[in-house]
N, C-alpha and C positions, 0 to 999 in steps of 0.2 A: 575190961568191961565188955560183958556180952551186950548187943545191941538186938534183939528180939525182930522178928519177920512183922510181927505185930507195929512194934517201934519204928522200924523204918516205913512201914507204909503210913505211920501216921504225920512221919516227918516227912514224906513226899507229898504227902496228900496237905499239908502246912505250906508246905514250898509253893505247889499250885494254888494255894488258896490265895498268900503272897502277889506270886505272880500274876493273880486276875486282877487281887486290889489294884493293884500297880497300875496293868492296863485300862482299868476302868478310868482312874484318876487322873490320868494320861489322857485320855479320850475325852473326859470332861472340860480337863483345863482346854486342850482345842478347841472345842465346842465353845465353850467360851469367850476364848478369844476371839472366835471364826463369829461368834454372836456380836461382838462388840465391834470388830469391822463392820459386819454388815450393818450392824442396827445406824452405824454412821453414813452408808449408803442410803436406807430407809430413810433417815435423815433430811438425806439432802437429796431425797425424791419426795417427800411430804411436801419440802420447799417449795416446789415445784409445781404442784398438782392441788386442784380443788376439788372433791370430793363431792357425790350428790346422793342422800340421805332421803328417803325418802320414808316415811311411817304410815299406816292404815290403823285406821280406827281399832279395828278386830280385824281377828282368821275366820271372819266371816266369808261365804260366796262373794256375798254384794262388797262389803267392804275392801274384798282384794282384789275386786274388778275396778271401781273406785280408783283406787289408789294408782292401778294400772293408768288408766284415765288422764287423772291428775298427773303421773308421772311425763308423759307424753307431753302434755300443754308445757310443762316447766322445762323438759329437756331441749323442747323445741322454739321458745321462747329463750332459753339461756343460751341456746347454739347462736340465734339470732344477736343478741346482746351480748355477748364474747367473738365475733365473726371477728372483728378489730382489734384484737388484744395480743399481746405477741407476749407476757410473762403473767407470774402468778400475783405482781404486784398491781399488775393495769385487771389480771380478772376480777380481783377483791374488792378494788375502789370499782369499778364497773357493777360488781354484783351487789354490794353495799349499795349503791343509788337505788338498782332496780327493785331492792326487795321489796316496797308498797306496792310494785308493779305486778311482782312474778307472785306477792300474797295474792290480790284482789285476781289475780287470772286464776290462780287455784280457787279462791272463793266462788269464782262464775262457775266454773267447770262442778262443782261440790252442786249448789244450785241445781245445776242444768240437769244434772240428774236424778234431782227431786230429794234430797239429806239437805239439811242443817247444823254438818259437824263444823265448828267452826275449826280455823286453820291457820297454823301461823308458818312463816319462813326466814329464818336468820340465818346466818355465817357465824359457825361454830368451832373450834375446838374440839372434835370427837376422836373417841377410841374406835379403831376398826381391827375386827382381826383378819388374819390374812386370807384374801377372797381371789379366788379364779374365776378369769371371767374365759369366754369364749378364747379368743386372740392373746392375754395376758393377765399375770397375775400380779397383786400388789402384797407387798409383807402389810405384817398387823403393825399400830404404833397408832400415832394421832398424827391428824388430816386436819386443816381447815377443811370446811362441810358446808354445801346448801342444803339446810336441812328443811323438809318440809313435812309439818305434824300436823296428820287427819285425825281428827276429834281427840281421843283419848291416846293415841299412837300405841295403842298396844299391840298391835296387830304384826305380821311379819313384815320385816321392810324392804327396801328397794336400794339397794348401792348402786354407785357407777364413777364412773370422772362427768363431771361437766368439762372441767378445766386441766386437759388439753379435751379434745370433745372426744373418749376414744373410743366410745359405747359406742355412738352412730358410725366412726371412721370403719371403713372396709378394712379388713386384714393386709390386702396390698398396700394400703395407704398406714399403716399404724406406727410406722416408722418415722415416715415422713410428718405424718401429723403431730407426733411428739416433739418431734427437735425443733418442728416451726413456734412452737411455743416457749421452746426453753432449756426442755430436757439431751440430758448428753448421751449418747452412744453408751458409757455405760447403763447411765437409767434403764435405756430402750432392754439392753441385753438381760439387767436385773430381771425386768418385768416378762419379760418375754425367751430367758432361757429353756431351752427343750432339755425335758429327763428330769433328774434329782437332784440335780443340783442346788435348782433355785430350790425346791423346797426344803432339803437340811437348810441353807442358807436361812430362809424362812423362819425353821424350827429354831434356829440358834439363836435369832432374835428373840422370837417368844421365852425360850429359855431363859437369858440373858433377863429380859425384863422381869420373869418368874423368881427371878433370883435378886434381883434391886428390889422387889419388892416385899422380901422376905427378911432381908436384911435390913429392910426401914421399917418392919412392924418389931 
């Protein structure tokens, strides 16, 4: 059997086609895997942390200054009313009492600056996807949340932690202000790993969840 210069390179060019599949499906399954560890780290950093949501009427001027506003009154008011709390089970039942509180001090602040949106503030169950902040990042997944909705909440929104407080905490302190709340030496490294790490980590997650959800539709 003569084998044709044609034939063989169609059967090498098969071989590498082969060998990508392979490697591709190879890289996936890790990814997957590397999704499903981490998405259990995420997990049990969610546990941990309480989230602050914050929405604007509209992408209005007025509206996203507003909201600024409003943000400030509640971040600073929540810092005051979590000062005392050392895990995510005391900031819950803590911020669960306050919320007629931390409504009506957004409602004055709405007032003070001459609208009538009204506003509400619950603890939530939210989706977040994964946000960078300044000092550190969190993977996407569901948070408990203080969420707070200006008139229609269409507008773009405001995230952060309340709980441990780490939007206000200094860079030098971001460490320290995590583990006094709860958080372990892993969390702190999760969130605040330098390079790419954390963010494939990250991606794998989203992955990982892209993929449960495709297979339960």
């Amino acid at each position: 059997m003569v084998i044709t210069k044609t034939t063989r390179q169609k059967q090498t060019i098969h071989r590498q086609l082969r060998i990508l599949e392979l490697a591709l499906g190879i890289a996936v399954a890790v990814t997957l895997i590397w999704g499903m560890a981490s998405l259990g780290r995420q997990q049990a950093l969610a546990d941990r942390v309480v989230r602050l949501h914050v929405l604007a009427n509209s992408d209005s001027d007025a509206d996203q200054a507003l909201k600024l506003k409003v943000r400030d009154k509640i971040v600073a008011q929540a810092t005051d009313i979590l000062q005392q709390t050392h895990s995510r089970p005391e900031a819950e039942q803590a911020l669960t009492a306050a919320l007629p509180e931390l409504q009506t001090l957004a409602e004055q602040e709405i007032q003070a600056e001459g609208y009538t949106y009204p506003v509400t503030a619950s603890l939530e169950q939210t989706e977040f996807p994964t946000r960078e902040y300044d000092d550190f990042t969190l993977p996407a997944g569901e948070y408990l949340a203080l969420r707070v909705v200006i008139g229609a909440g269409e507008g773009h929104n405001w995230w952060c932690v309340v709980f441990p407080p780490l939007c206000t905490a200094a860079e030098t302190d971001l460490a320290q202000t995590a583990m006094a709340a709860g958080l372990s030496d892993d969390d702190v490294k999760l969130m605040t790993e330098d390079g790419s790490g954390y963010v494939l980590k990250f991606k794998s997650i989203e992955l990982w969840e892209s993929l449960k959800e495709h297979l339960a539709s």
